[in-house]
C-alpha positions, 0 to 999 in steps of 0.5 A, spaced: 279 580 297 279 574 292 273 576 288 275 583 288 282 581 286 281 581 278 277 588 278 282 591 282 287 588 278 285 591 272 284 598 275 292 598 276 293 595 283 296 590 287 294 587 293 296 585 299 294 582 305 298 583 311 298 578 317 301 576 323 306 572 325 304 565 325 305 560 319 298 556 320 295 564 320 298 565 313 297 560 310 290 560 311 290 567 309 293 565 303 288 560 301 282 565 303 285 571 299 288 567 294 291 569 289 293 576 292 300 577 296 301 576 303 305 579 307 307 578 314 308 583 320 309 580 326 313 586 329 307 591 326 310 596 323 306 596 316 300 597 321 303 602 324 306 605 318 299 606 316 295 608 322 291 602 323 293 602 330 291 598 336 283 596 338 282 599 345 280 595 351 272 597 350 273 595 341 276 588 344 271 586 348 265 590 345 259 585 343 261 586 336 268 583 336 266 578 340 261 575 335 265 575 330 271 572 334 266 565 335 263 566 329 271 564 326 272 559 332 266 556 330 268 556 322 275 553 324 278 559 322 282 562 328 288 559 331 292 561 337 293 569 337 298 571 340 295 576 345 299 582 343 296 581 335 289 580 338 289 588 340 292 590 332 285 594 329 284 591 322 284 594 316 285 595 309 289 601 306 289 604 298 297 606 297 298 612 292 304 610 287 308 613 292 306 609 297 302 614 301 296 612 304 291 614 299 285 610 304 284 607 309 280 604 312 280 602 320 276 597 323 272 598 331 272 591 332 275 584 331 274 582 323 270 588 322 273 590 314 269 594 309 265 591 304 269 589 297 264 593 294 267 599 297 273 598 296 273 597 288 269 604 288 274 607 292 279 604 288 276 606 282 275 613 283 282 614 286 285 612 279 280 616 274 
């Protein structure tokens, strides 16, 4: 999202990343996504708020997500995983003014996020 951030910004949103629990995770986050907001959900309640959900044993295990997840070991950018946060589906959510979920966007895989470019467009679309 840090390439998106100032196109978003302009069409009027905030952004936010949620993550986990671990500080190494956030402060990874950080630095990937910066300068956007990040927020941490160890209890998951943001996810579930918003209908993100978990992956089933099948997502988590599927060839998909286990591609992404040596990719990330092998790019130094995972960490220790707390076993229930491995099952957390990912995602990325348009909140209306009202924070209502305006979009959504919920993965079937571990790392499976929609392109930027989407999500600017649907973004721009939903604001006129």
């Amino acid at each position: 999202m840090r390439e998106a951030s100032e196109q978003l910004a302009s069409l009027g949103a905030d952004v936010a990343a949620v993550g986990g629990a671990f500080d190494f995770q956030a402060r990874a986050l950080r630095d990937e996504l910066a300068p956007v907001m990040l927020l941490l959900d160890p209890a998951h309640r943001f996810r579930r708020a918003v209908g993100l959900g978990r992956l089933t044993a099948r997502q988590l295990l599927g060839r998909d997500s286990q591609r992404r997840y040596i990719r990330a070991l092998r790019e130094a950018r995972q960490g220790a995983i707390r076993p229930r946060d491995a099952h957390q589906a990912p995602g990325v959510v348009i909140l209306d003014p009202d924070q209502r979920v305006a979009w959504r966007y919920r993965g079937v895989s571990l790392g499976d996020y929609p392109p930027v470019d989407e999500v600017c467009s649907v973004a721009r679309a939903l604001t006129g």
